[in-house]
RODO-2510 file (C-alpha; in nm, 4 decimals, decimal comma):
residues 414
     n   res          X          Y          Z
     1     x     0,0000     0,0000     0,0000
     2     x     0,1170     0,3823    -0,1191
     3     x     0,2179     0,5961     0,2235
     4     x     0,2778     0,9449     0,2073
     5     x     0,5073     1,1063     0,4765
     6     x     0,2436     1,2222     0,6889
     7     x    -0,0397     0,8809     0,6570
     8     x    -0,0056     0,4894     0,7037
     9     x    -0,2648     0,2810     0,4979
    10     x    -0,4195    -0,0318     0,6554
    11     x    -0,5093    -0,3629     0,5295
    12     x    -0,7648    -0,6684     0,6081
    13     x    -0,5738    -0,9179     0,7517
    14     x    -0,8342    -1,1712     0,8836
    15     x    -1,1833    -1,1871     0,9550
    16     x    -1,4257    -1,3826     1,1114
    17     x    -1,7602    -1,3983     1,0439
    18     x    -2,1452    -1,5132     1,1700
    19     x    -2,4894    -1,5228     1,0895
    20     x    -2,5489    -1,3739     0,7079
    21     x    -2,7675    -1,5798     0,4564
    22     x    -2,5042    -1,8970     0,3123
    23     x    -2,2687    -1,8067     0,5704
    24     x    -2,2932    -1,9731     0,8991
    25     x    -1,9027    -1,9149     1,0636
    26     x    -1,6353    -1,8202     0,7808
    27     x    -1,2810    -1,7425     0,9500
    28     x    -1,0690    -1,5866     0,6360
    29     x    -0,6791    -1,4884     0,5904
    30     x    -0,6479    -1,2245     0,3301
    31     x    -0,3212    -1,1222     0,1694
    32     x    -0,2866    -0,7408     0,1272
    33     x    -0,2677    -0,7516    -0,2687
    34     x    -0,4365    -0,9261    -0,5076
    35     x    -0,7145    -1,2064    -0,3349
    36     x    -0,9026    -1,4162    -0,6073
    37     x    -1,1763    -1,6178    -0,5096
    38     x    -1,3270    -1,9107    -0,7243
    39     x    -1,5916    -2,1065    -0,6801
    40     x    -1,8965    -2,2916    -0,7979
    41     x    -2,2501    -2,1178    -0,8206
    42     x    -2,4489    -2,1333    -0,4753
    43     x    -2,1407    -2,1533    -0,2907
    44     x    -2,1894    -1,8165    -0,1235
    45     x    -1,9401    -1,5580    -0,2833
    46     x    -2,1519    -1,2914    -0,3375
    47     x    -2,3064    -1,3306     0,0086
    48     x    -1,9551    -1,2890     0,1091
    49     x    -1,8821    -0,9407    -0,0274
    50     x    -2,2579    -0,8244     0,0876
    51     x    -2,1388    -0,9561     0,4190
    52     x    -1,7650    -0,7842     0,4205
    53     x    -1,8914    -0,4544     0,2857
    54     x    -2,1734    -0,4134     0,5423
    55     x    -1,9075    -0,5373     0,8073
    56     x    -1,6630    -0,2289     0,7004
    57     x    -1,9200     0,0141     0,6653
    58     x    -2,0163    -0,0714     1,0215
    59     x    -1,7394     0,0734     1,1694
    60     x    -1,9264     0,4188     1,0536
    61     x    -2,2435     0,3256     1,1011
    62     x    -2,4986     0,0492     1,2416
    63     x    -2,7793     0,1460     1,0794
    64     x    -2,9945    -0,1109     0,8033
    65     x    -2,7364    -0,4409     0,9788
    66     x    -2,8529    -0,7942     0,9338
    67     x    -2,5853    -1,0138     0,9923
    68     x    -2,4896    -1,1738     1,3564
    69     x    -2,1143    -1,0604     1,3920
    70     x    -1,8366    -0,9665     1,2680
    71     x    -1,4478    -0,9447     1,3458
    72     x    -1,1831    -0,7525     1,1507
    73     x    -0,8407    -0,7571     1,2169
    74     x    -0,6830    -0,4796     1,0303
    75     x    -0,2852    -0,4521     1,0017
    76     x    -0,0193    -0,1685     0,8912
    77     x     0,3183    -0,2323     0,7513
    78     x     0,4910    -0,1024     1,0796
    79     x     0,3252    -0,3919     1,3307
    80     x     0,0745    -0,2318     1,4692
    81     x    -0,2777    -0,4413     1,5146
    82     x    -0,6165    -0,2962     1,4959
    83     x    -0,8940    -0,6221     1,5887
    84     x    -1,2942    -0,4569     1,5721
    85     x    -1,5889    -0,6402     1,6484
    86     x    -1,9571    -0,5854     1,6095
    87     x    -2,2338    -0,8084     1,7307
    88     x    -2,6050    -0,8116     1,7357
    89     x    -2,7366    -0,7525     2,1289
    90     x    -2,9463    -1,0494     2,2270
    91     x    -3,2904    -0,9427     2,2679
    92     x    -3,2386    -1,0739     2,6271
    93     x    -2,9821    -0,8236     2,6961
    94     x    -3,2448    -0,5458     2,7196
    95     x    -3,6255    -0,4782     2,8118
    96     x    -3,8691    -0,6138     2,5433
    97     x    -4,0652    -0,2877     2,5634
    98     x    -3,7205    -0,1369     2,4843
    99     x    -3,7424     0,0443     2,1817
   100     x    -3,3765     0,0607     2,0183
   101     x    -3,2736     0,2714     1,8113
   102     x    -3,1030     0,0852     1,4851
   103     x    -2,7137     0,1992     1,5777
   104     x    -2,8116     0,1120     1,9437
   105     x    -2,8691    -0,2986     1,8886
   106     x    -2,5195    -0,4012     1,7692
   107     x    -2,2307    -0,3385     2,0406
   108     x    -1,8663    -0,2389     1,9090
   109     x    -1,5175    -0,2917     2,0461
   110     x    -1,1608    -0,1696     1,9378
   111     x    -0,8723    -0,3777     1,9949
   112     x    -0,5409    -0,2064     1,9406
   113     x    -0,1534    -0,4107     1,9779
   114     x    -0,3939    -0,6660     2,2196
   115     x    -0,5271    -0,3590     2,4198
   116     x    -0,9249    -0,3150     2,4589
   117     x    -0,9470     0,0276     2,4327
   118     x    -1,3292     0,0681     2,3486
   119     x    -1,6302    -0,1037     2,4431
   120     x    -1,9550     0,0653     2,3659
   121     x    -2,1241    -0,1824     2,5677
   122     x    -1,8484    -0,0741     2,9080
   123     x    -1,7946     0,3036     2,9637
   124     x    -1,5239     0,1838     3,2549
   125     x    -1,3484    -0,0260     2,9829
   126     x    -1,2856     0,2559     2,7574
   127     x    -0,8727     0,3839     2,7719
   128     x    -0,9428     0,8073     2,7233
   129     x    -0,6273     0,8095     2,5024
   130     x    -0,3337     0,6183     2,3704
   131     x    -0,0087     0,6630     2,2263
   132     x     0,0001     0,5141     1,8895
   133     x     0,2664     0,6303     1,6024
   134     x     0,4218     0,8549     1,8106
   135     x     0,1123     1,0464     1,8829
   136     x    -0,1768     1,0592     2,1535
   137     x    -0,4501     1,0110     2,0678
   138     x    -0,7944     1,0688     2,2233
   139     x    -1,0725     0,7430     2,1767
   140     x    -1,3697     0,9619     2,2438
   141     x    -1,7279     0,8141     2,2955
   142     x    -1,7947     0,7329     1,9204
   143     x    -1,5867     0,4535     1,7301
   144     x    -1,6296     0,5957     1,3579
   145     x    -1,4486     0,9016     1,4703
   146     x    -1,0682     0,7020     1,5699
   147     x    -0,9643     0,6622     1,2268
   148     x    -1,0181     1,0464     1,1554
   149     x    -0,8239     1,1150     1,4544
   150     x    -0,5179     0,9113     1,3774
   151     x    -0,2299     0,9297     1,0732
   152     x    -0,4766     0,6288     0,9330
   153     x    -0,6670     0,6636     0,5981
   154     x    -1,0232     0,6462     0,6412
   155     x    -1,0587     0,2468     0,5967
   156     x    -1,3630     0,1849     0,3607
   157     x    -1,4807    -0,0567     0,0638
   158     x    -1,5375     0,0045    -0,2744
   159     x    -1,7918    -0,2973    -0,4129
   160     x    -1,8249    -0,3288    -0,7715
   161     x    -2,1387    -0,5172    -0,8060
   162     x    -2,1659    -0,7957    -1,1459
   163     x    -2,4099    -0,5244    -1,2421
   164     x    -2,3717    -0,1984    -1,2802
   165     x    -2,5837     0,1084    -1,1119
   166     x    -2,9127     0,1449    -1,3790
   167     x    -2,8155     0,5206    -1,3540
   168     x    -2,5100     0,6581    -1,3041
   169     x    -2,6052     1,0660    -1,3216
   170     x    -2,2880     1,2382    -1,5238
   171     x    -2,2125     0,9566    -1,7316
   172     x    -2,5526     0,7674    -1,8622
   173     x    -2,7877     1,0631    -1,7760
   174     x    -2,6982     1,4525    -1,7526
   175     x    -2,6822     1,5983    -1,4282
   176     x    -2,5985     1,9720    -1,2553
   177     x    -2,3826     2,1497    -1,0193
   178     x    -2,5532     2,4004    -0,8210
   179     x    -2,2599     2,6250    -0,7063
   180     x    -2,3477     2,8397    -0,4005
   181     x    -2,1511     3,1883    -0,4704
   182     x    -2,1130     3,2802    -0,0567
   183     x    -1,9690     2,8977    -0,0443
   184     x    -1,7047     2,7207    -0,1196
   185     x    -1,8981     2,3784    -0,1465
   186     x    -2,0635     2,2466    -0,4427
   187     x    -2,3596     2,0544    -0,4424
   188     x    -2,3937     1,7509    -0,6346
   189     x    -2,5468     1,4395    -0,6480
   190     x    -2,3150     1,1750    -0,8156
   191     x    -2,2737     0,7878    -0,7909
   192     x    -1,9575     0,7309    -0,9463
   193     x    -1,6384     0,8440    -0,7156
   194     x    -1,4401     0,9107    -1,0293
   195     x    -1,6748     1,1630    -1,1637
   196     x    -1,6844     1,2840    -0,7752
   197     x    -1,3701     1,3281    -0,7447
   198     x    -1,3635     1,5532    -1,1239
   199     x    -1,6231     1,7669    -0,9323
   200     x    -1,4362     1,8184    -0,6345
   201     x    -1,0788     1,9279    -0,8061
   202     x    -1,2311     2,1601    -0,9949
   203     x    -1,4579     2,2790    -0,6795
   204     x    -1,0868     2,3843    -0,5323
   205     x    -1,0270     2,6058    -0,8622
   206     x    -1,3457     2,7967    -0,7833
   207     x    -1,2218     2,8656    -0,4102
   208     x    -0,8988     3,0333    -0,5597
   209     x    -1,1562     3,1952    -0,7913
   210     x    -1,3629     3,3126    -0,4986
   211     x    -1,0840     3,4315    -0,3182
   212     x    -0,9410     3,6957    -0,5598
   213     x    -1,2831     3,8329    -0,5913
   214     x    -1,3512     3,8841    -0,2408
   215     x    -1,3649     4,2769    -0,1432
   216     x    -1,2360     4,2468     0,2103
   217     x    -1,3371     4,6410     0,2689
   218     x    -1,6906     4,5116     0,3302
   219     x    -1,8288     4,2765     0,6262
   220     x    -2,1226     4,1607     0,4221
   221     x    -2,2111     4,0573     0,0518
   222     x    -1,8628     4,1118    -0,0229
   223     x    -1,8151     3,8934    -0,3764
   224     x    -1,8205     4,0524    -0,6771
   225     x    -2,1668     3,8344    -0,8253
   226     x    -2,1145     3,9800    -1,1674
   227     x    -1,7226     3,9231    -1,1908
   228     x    -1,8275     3,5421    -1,0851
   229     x    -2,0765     3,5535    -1,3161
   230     x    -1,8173     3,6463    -1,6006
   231     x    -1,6141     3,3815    -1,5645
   232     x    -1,7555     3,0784    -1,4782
   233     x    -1,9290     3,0674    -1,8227
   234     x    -1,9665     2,7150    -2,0121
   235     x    -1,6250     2,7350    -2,1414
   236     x    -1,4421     2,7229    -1,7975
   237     x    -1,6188     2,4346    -1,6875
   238     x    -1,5358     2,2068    -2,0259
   239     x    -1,1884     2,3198    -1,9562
   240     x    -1,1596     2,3194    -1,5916
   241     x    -1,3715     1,9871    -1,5326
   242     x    -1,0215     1,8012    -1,6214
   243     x    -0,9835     1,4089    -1,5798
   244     x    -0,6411     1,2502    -1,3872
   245     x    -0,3864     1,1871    -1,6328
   246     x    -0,3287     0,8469    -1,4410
   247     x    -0,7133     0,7455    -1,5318
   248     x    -0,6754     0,8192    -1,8621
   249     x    -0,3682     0,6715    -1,9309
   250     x    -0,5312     0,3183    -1,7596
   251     x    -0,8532     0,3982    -2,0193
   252     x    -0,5922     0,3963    -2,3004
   253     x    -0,4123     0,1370    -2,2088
   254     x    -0,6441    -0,1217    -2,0646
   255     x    -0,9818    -0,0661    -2,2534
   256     x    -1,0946     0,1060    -2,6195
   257     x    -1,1776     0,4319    -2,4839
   258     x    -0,8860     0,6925    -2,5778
   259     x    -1,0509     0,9864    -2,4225
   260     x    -1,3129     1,1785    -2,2219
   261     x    -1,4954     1,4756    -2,2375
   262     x    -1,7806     1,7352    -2,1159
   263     x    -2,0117     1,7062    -2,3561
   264     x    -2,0534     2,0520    -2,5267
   265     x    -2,3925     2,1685    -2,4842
   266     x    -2,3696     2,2265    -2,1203
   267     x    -2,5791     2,5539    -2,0038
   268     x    -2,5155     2,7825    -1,7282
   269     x    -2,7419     2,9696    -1,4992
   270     x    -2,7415     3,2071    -1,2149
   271     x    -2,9215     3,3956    -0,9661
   272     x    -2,8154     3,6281    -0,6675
   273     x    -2,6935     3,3652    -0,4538
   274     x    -2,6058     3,0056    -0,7052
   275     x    -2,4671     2,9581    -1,0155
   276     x    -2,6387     2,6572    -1,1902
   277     x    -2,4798     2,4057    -1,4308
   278     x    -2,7035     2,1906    -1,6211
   279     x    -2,6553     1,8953    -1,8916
   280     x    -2,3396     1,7918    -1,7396
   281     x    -2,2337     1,4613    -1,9396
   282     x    -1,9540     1,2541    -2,0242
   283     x    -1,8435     1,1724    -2,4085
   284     x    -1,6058     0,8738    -2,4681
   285     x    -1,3314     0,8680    -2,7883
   286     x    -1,3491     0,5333    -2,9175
   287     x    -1,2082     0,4196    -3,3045
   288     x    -1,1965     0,8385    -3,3544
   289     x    -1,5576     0,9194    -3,2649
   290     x    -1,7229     1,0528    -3,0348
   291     x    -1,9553     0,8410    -2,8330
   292     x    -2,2309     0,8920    -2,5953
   293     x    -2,3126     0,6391    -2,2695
   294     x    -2,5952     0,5168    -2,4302
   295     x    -2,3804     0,3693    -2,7841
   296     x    -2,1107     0,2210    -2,5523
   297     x    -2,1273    -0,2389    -2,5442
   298     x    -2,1913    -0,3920    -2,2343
   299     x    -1,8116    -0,4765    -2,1874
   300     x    -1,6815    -0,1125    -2,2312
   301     x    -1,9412     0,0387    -1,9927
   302     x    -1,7715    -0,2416    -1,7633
   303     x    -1,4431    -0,1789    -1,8269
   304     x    -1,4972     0,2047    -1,8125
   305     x    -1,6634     0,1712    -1,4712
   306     x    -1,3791    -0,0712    -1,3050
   307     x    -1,0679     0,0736    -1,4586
   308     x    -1,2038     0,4356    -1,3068
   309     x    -1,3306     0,3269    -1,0146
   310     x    -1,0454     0,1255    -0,9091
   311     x    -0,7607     0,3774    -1,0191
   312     x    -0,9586     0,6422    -0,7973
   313     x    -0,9552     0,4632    -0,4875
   314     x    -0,6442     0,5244    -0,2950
   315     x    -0,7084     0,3297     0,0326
   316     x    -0,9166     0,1023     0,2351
   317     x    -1,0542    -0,2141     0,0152
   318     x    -1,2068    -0,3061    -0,3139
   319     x    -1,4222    -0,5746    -0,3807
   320     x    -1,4980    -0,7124    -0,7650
   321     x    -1,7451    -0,9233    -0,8459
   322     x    -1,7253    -1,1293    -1,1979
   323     x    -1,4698    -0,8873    -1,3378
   324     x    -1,4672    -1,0952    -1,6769
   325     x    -1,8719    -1,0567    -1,7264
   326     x    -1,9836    -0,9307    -2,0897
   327     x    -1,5675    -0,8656    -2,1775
   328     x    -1,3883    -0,9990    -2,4609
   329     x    -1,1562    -1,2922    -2,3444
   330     x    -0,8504    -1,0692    -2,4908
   331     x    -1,0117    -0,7136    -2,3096
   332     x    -1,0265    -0,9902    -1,9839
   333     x    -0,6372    -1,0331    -2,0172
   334     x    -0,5855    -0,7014    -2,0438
   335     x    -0,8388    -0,6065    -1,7261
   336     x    -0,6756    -0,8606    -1,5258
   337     x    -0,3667    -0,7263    -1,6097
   338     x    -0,4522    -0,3591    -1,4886
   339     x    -0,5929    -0,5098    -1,1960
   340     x    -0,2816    -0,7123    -1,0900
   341     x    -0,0715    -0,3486    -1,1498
   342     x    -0,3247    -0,1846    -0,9014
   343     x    -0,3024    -0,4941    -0,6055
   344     x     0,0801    -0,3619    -0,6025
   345     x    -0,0541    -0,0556    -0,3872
   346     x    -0,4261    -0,1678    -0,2987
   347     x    -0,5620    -0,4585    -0,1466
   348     x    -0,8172    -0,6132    -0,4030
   349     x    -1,0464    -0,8824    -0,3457
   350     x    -1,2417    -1,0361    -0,6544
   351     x    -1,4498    -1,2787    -0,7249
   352     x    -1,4709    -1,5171    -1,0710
   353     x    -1,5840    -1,8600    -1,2373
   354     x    -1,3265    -1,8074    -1,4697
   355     x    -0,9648    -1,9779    -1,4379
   356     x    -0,8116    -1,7293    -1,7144
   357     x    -0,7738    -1,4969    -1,4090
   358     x    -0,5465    -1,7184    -1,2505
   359     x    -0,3109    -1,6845    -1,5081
   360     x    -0,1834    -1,3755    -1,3592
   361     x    -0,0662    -1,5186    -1,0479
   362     x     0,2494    -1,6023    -1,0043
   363     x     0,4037    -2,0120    -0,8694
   364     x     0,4893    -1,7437    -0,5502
   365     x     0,1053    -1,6180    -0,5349
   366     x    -0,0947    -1,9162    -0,5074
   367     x    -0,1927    -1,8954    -0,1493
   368     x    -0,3855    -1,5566    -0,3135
   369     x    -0,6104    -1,8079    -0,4090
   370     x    -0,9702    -1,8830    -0,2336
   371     x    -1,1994    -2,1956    -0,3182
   372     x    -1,5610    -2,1046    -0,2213
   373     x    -1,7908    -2,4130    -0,1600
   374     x    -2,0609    -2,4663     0,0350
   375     x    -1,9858    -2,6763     0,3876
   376     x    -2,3757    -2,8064     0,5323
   377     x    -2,2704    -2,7042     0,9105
   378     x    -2,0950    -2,3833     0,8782
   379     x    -2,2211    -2,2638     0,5370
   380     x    -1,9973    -2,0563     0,2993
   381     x    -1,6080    -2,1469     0,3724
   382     x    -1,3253    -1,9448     0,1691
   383     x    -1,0078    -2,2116     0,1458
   384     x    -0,6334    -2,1275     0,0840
   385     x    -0,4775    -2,4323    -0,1400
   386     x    -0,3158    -2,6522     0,0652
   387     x     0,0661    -2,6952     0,0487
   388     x    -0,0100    -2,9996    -0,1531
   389     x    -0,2359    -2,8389    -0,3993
   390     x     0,0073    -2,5781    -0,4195
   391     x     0,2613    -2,8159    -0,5319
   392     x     0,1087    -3,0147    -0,7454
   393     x    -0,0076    -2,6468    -0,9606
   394     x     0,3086    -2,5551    -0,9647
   395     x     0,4825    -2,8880    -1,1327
   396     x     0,1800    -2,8194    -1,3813
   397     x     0,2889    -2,5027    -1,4762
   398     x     0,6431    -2,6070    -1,4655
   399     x     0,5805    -2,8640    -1,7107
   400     x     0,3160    -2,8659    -1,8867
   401     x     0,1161    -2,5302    -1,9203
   402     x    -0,0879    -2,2428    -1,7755
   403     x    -0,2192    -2,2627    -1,4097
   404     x    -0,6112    -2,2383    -1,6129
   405     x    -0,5687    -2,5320    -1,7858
   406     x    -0,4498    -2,7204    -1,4448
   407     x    -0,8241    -2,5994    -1,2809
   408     x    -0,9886    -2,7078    -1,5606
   409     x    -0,8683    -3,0458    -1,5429
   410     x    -0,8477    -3,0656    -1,1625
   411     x    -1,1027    -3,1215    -0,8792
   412     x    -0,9860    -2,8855    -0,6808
   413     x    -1,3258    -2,6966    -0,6921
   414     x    -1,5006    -3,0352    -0,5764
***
């Protein structure tokens, strides 16, 4: 995982989880790269990544939770040990004509280096602070805020579901910015963090903007409306809204699409108080035209949607469900290839029925592999290759071909 100087990125070690549809008690070790799981239908994969998201978004908030429990130990490259677990209050524990509140009927505790230092369940268990990275640090009486308080990156999921979002506002419908002029924040509703994160660059162009129109002789109303006005016209948003050169070069290199752009006919509108920016929509340069959303294949709307999302997310964990789905077997290679670059610095979990993806392991790798089957007593189980299997793969690929063709022929999914 990337570090800056002045943040330390965490990774999913091991979990172990309880009570969520196929899965009755799944205890998982996760390497902090690349994780492929492959399995059968029915064995329980995607209940998995329902389960793991939900678990990780938990940490945030406890609101809309179905599953039993959960335990995540999370890990940095410098030792330290971060174990939390969340767990449905039996009904038991309180007064039936209790009426809970949704974030009040799961209980969390934080585990850090083997010290309990929260316990929303025990005030008198809590530690007030801690010295962690050279730094104390306060706990507080909510959980979600720790990470925020730390030299951590916020630790979330990104889930890319086998299907994508029916709308996806910026890219297969227009949408608008509504751009308060007496605030720095813009106001947007978008799906997609890559088109976010477009939004939110250029939002810190407008705040320079805002800045060197600012009369500071007066206490009140003291932006220069028409000045604003002037300049943010269509034209400076189709050449401000700018894409990362590192997502475009991964578009190039990894999919057909050769460019992006604003579409032209965006329209701009203002008032005294908000400037208004309507028909907001994404082109795509494939074979040297011009494309809208709508004339994209299945497979490049896929591949446009996992190559952005995935190069945008900087920390915490992405899950990938059927990756090669709709996708040319040769645009597969080249996907799995762009995700195996990415697991250098991320920690990627993904889930396929197709060996070809195995190909990109390395003989040093295979324990990044996970068999999903169904067990009758404890549901969906995730299994490492044994040192055997391992072996056995590797004297395959030694001497006779590619790891794929080994799967195929083997009953190691039995």
């Amino acid at each position: 995982m990337p570090e800056n100087k002045n943040r330390f990125s965490l990774f999913l070690n091991k979990l172990h989880f309880k009570g969520f549809k196929s899965i009755e008690d799944l205890t998982v070790k996760l390497n902090p790269g690349l994780n492929i799981i492959i399995g059968k239908n029915g064995a329980g994969k995607s209940n998995f990544f329902e389960f793991l998201d939900s678990a990780i978004t938990s940490f945030y908030n406890r609101s809309g939770l179905v599953f039993k429990s959960a335990t995540l130990n999370l890990n940095d490259k410098i030792g330290n040990s971060f174990d939390f677990d969340i767990n449905k209050i039996a009904k038991q524990a309180f007064h039936e004509e209790e009426s809970l509140i949704p974030e009040d009927q799961y209980s969390q505790r934080l585990t850090v280096n083997n010290s309990l230092i929260f316990d929303s369940e025990d005030d008198i268990t809590n530690t007030p602070s801690i010295q962690l990275n050279g730094k104390q640090l306060t706990i507080g009486r909510y959980l979600h805020t720790f990470f925020s308080k730390t030299n951590y990156d916020i630790f979330t999921s990104l889930y890319v579901r086998f299907n994508l979002p029916d709308k996806l506002a910026g890219i297969s419908t227009a949408t608008s910015l509504q751009i308060p002029i007496y605030n720095s924040f813009w106001e947007f509703n978008i799906q997609s963090t890559f088109l976010s994160s477009v939004f939110y660059r250029s939002q810190f162009l407008f705040v320079e903007i805002r800045k060197s129109l600012i009369d500071y002789s007066k206490e009140n109303d003291n932006i220069d409306r028409e000045a604003t006005f002037q300049i943010l016209e269509p034209q400076w948003f189709l050449k401000n809204l700018t894409f990362p050169e590192n997502t475009i070069n991964n578009l190039i290199q990894f999919s057909p699409i050769k460019g992006l752009r604003f579409n032209k006919n965006i329209a701009v509108y203002n008032d005294e108080k908000t400037i208004l920016v309507e028909n907001l929509k994404l082109e795509f340069l494939i074979n040297e035209h011009w494309l809208p959303w709508s004339q994209l294949s299945d497979g490049t709307k896929r591949l446009f949607f996992i190559i952005t999302e995935i190069t945008e997310k900087d920390s915490g964990l992405i899950l990938i469900e059927e990756p090669e789905l709709g996708i040319h077997p040769h645009q597969f290679d080249l996907l799995m290839q762009f995700i195996k670059e990415q697991s250098s610095h991320k920690q990627i979990i993904l889930s396929t029925h197709s060996p070809k993806a195995l190909d990109h392991l390395g003989q040093n790798e295979l324990d990044q592999i996970l068999i999903a089957v169904y067990d009758r007593e404890k549901g969906t189980q995730l299994n490492h290759l044994t040192p055997e299997q391992i072996q056995k793969a590797i004297t395959y690929m030694n001497e006779v071909g590619y790891l794929s063709d080994y799967w195929l022929l083997s009953d190691l999914e039995e």
